[in-house]
C-alpha positions as CSV (number, residue, x, y, z in Angstrom):
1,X,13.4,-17.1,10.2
2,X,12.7,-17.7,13.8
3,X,15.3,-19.1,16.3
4,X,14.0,-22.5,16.1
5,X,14.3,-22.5,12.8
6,X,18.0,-21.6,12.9
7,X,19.0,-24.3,15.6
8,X,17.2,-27.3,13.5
9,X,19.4,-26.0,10.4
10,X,22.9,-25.3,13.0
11,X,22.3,-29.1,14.3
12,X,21.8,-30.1,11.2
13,X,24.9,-28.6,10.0
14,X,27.4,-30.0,12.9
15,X,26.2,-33.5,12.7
16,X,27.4,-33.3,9.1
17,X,30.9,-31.7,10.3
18,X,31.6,-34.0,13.2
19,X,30.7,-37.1,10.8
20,X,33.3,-36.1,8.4
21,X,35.7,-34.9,11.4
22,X,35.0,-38.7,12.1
23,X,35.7,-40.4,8.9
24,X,38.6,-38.4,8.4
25,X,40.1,-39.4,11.6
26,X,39.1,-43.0,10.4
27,X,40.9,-42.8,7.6
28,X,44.1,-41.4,9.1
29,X,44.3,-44.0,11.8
30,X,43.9,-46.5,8.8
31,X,46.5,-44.9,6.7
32,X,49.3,-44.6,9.6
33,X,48.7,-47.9,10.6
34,X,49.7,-49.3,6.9
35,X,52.3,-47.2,6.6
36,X,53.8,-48.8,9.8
37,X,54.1,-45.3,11.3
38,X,51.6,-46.7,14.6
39,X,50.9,-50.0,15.6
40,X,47.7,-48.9,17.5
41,X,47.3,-53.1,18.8
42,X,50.3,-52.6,20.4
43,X,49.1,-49.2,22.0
44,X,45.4,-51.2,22.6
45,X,47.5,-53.9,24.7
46,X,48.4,-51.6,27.4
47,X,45.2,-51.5,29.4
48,X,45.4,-55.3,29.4
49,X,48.9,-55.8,30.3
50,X,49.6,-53.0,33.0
51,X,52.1,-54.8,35.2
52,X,54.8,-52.6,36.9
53,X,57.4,-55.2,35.1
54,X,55.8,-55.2,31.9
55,X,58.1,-54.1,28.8
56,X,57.5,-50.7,27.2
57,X,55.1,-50.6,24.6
58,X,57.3,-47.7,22.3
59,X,60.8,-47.6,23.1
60,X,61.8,-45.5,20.2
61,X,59.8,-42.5,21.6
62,X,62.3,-42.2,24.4
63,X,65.4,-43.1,22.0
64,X,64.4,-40.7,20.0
65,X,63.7,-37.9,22.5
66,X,67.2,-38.9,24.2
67,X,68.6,-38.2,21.0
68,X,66.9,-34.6,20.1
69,X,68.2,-33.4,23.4
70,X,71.8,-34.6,22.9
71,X,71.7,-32.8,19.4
72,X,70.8,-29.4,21.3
């Protein structure tokens, strides 16, 4: 087995593992957006509406992070 040999089978071999990396990201940005965890339209809207007065897309984040450092 020469080293050309091993690269064809090694490329071969990624483009496999970054497809399924791929689906599987897929399938958890489908999954979190049903579950209502994201709302990833919401998060697509920011590069469109980047006015200095526009209103924050997640306000929960900082709620919550506000919170966690007053339970400290």
């Amino acid at each position: 087995m020469d080293i050309r040999e091993l690269q064809g089978y090694a490329s071969f071999f990624m483009t496999i593992f970054l497809v399924v990396m791929l689906y599987g990201y897929i399938i958890y940005l489908y999954r979190s957006e049903k579950k209502g965890e994201k709302d990833y339209e919401k998060l697509g809207n920011i590069a469109i509406d980047d006015e200095i007065d526009s209103t924050p897309v997640n306000t929960s984040d900082s709620v919550s992070s506000e919170k966690k450092e007053q339970n400290k």
